[in-house]
Structures are given as C-alpha cells and as structure tokens.
C-alpha positions as CSV (number, residue, x, y, z in Angstrom):
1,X,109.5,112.3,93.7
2,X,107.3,115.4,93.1
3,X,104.3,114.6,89.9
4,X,102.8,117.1,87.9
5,X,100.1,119.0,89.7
6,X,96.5,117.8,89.9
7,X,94.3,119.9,87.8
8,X,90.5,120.9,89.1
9,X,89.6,118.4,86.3
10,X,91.0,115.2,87.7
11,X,89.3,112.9,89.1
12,X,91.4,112.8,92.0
13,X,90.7,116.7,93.1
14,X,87.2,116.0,92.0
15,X,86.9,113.5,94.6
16,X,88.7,115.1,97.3
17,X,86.2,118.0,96.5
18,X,83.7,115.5,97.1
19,X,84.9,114.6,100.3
20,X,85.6,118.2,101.9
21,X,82.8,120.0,100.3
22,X,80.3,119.0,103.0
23,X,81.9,120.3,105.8
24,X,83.2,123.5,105.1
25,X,80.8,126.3,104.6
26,X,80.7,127.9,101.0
27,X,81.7,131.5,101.8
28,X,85.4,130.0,103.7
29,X,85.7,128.8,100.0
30,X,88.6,131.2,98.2
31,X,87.2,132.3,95.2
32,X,89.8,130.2,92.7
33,X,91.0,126.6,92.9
34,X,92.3,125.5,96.7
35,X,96.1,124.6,96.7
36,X,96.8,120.9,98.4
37,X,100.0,119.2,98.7
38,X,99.6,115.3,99.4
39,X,102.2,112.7,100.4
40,X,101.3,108.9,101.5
41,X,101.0,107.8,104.7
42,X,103.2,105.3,106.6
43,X,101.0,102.3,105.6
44,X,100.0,103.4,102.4
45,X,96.5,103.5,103.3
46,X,95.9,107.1,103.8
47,X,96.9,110.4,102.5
48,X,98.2,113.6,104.3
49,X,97.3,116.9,103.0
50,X,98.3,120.7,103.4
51,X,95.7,123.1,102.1
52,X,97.2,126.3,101.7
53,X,94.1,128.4,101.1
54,X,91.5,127.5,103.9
55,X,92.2,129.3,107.4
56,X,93.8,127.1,110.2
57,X,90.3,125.4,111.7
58,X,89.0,124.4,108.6
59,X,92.1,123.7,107.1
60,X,92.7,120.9,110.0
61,X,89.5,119.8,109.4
62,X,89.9,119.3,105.7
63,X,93.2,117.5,106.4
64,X,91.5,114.6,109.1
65,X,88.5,114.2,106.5
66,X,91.4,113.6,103.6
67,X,92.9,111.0,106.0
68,X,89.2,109.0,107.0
69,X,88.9,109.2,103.1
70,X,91.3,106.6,103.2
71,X,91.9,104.2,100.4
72,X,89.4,105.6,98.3
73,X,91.5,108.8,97.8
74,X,94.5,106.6,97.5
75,X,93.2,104.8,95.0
76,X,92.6,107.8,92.2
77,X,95.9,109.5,93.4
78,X,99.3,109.8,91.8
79,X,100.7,107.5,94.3
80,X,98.4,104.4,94.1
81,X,100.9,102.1,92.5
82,X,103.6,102.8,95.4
83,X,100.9,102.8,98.1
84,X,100.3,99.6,96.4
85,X,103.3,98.2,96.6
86,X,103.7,99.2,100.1
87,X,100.5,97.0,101.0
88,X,101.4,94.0,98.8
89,X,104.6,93.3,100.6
90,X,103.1,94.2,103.8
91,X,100.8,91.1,102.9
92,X,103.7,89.4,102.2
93,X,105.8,90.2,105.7
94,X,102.9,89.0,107.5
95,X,102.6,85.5,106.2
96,X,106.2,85.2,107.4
97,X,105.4,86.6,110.4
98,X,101.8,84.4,111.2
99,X,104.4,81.4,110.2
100,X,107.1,82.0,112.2
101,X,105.7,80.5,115.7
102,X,104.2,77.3,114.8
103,X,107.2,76.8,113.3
104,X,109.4,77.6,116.2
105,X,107.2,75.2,118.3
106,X,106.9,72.5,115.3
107,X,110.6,72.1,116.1
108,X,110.7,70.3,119.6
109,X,106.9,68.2,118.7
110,X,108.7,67.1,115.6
111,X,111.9,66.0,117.5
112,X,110.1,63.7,119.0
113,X,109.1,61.9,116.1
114,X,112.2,61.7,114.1
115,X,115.4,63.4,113.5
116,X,114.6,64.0,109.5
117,X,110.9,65.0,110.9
118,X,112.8,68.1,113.3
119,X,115.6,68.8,110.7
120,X,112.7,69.4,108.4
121,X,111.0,71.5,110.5
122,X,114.5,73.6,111.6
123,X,115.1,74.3,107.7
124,X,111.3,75.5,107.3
125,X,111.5,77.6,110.3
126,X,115.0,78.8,108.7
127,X,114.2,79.5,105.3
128,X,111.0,81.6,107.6
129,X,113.0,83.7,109.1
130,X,115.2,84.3,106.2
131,X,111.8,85.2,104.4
132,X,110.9,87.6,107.2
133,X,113.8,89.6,107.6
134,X,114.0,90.1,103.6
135,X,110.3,90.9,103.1
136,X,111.1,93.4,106.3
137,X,113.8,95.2,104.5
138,X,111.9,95.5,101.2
139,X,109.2,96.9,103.7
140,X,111.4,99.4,105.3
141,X,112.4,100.4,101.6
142,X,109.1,100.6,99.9
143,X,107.7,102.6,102.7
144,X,110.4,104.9,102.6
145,X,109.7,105.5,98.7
146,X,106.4,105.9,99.6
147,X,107.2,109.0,101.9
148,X,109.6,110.7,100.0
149,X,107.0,111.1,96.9
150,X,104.4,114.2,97.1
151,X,102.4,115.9,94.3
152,X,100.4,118.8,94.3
153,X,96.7,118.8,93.9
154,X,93.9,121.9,92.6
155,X,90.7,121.3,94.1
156,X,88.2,122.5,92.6
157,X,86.2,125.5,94.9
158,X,82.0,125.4,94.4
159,X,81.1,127.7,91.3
160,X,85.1,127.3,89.6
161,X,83.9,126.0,86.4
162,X,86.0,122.8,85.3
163,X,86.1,121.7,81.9
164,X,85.9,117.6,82.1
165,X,87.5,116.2,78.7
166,X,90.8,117.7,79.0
167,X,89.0,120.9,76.8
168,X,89.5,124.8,77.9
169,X,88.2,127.7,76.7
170,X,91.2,129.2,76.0
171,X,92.8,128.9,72.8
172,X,95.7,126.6,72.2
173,X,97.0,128.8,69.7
174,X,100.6,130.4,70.2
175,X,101.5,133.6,69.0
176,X,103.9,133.8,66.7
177,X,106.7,136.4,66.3
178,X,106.4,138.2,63.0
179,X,108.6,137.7,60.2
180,X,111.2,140.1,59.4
C-alpha cells in the first residue's frame, strides 16, 4: 500500500531532518525539499530509505543513519500501526516458543508421577505447538504486509521554509471560469 506523501511539515520528515542534518554538509543540500521513499523493515523496527536528491556517498549515509534511527522514526511514520503489529505478534510467537521445551521435557518427568499428570502435560505441550505454528503464520503474514507498504516522504533541506499548522502562503482560492 503506497500513503499520501510526507510533507516538509510533518513531523515525521521533520524528524528524519533531525536525524540526517548533522552529518551531511549544508552545501550537498539541493536547494528544494529532498525526495525519500520509505518501506519497513523485516522486523518492523527500522525503516529503509531511498533519497533521490543527495549524491551516492551521502545518500548511503543518510540511508544507515535512517536505519540506527530505529524505532523512533518508526514511531512518527505512516507505517507505525503495521510495524506495530508486526512486533506484538512477534511477542506473542515467542512465548510459544520460550514454552515449547519445558513442555517437551515436562512430558517424561510428569510420566512418572501419573498418567493424568503426563496426559496433562502432552495436551499443554499440544495446544503449544498448535499456538506456535499459528502465531508463526500470522507472523509470516503481518510481515509480509508490512513490506509491501511504502510512502513517500519531503524532507525538509536547511533554509526551505515550512509552515507548521497545516498554513501556506499561497492562497486557497480557485480560479473560477467566467460566466458566459
């Protein structure tokens, strides 16, 4: 899924602004807004970003400091609530997972206390490994939703005046077509 493009005035291209600014001297700045496109990364903890307007070195270097952004940039993107998503049932895999060995070896141990004691303890580990393999496909599905959605982000370049408030200078009016 593609999303409307990031203005200069968003806090999301403010802060990746905030992040790149640093590094890259003023005068490899283009003179109007930089051109990014951004798309999650596997885990949904990161972004990966294509600037179009810097030249190859600094444009790499632009892209690793988007990725050590990390979840802060994730957070005030388009793609939070997926990226979100993508973490919660991650969570949620890996208490399946972390369960699924003591269970395996709760099986014998309980076995020799009593037979309701290791049928118990077959049906947990069961119902386990039922819960892992689902939580794993809604993984594999979530994370693949999270890959195939990109948007397109403005940053703003140092001097581009950016009107916070959603305000412009130009005028909202629409020219009309005379009557005849």
């Amino acid at each position: 899924m593609v999303s409307l493009p990031q203005q200069p005035e968003s806090n999301f291209s403010r802060a990746v602004f905030k992040v790149i600014r640093p590094h890259i001297p003023r005068e490899r700045w283009p003179v109007d807004a930089v051109l990014a496109r951004f798309e999650g990364g596997g885990d949904g903890l990161w972004l990966n970003a294509d600037f179009d307007s810097f030249s190859g070195p600094y444009a790499a270097v632009a892209r690793q400091l988007v990725r050590e952004a990390g979840v802060d940039l994730v957070l005030k993107s388009p793609l939070a609530s997926a990226a979100a998503a993508v973490v919660r049932t991650k969570r949620w895999r890996d208490v399946g997972l972390y369960a699924f060995l003591p269970l395996m070896f709760a099986i014998p141990l309980m076995a020799v206390l009593s037979d309701t004691a290791m049928r118990f303890a077959v049906f947990f580990f069961c119902l386990d490994t039922a819960s892992l393999i689902a939580f794993q496909a809604i993984l594999v599905r979530k994370r693949a939703l999270l890959a195939t959605e990109r948007f397109i982000a403005y940053i703003p370049a140092p001097g581009l005046k950016i009107h916070l408030g959603g305000k412009s200078d130009r005028s909202s009016s629409i020219d009309l077509m005379p009557e005849v």
